[in-house]
N, C-alpha and C positions, 0 to 999 in steps of 0.2 A: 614256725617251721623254718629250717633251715633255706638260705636263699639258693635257686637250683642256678650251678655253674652252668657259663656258655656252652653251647652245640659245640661237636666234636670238628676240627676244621678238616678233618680226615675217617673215613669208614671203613672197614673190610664187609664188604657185603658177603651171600652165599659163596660166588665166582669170580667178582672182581671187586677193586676198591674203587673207592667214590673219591673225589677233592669236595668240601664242604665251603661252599664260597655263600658270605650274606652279602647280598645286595642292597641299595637305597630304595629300589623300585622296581616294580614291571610295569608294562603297559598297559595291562591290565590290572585298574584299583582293586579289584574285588580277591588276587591272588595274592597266594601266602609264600609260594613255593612253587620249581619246580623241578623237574630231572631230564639230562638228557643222556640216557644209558651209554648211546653208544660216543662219549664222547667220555663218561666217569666223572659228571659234574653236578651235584644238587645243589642248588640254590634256593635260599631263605631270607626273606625280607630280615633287614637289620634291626630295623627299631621297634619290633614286636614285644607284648609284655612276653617276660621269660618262657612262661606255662606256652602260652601260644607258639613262639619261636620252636618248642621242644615239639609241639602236637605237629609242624608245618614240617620238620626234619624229620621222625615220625612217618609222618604221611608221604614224603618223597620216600626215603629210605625203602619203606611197604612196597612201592612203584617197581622200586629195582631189584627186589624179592620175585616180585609178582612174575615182572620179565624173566628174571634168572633160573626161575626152578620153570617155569612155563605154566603156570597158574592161568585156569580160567580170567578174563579181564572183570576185577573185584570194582566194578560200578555199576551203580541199581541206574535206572533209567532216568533218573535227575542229573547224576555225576558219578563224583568220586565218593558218598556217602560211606560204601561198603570200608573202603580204605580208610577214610574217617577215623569210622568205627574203629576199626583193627589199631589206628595209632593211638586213639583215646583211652583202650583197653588196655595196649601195652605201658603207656605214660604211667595212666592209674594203677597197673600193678607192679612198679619200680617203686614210685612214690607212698603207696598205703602199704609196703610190705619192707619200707625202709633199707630198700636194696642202693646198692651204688650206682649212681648216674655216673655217663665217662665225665670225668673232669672233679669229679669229687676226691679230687687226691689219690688215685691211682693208675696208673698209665696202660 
């Protein structure tokens, strides 16, 4: 399988655009990512394997969807599961339907 190009360092979301900035770390080990809408910044750990770094961009991106159209908040009572979901499903159907990732040679 071809190797999947870096995260996009810029978004057009539904309403607004996002800056795509990877970071070294958060304070919290256990996070991948996060978003802060009203500020147009998602943030994703840098040294993640690629698949992961795609599913954490993904999962934020879903966040500022969620906000923008006004979506019910898509977390089951654990967390962010639901959103999870939604970024795994979208990854997997770019990937197994040989669709273009942004950064695969076209702008």
């Amino acid at each position: 399988m071809k190797k999947l190009p870096e995260i996009p360092k810029h978004v057009r979301g539904v309403l607004f655009d996002y800056k795509v900035v990877q970071v070294e770390r958060f304070d919290d080990p256990d996070m991948y990512g996060d978003i802060d809408c009203d500020k147009g910044i998602i943030r994703v750990l840098k040294n993640l394997e690629p698949a992961i770094k795609w599913q954490a961009f993904l999962h934020e991106f879903l966040h500022a969807c969620e906000q923008e159209v006004g979506l019910k908040d898509l977390k089951d009572k654990k967390g962010d599961s639901d959103v999870d979901r939604l970024a795994l499903a979208m990854f997997s159907l770019w990937r197994r339907n040989n669709w273009v990732l942004p950064g695969d040679g076209y702008e």
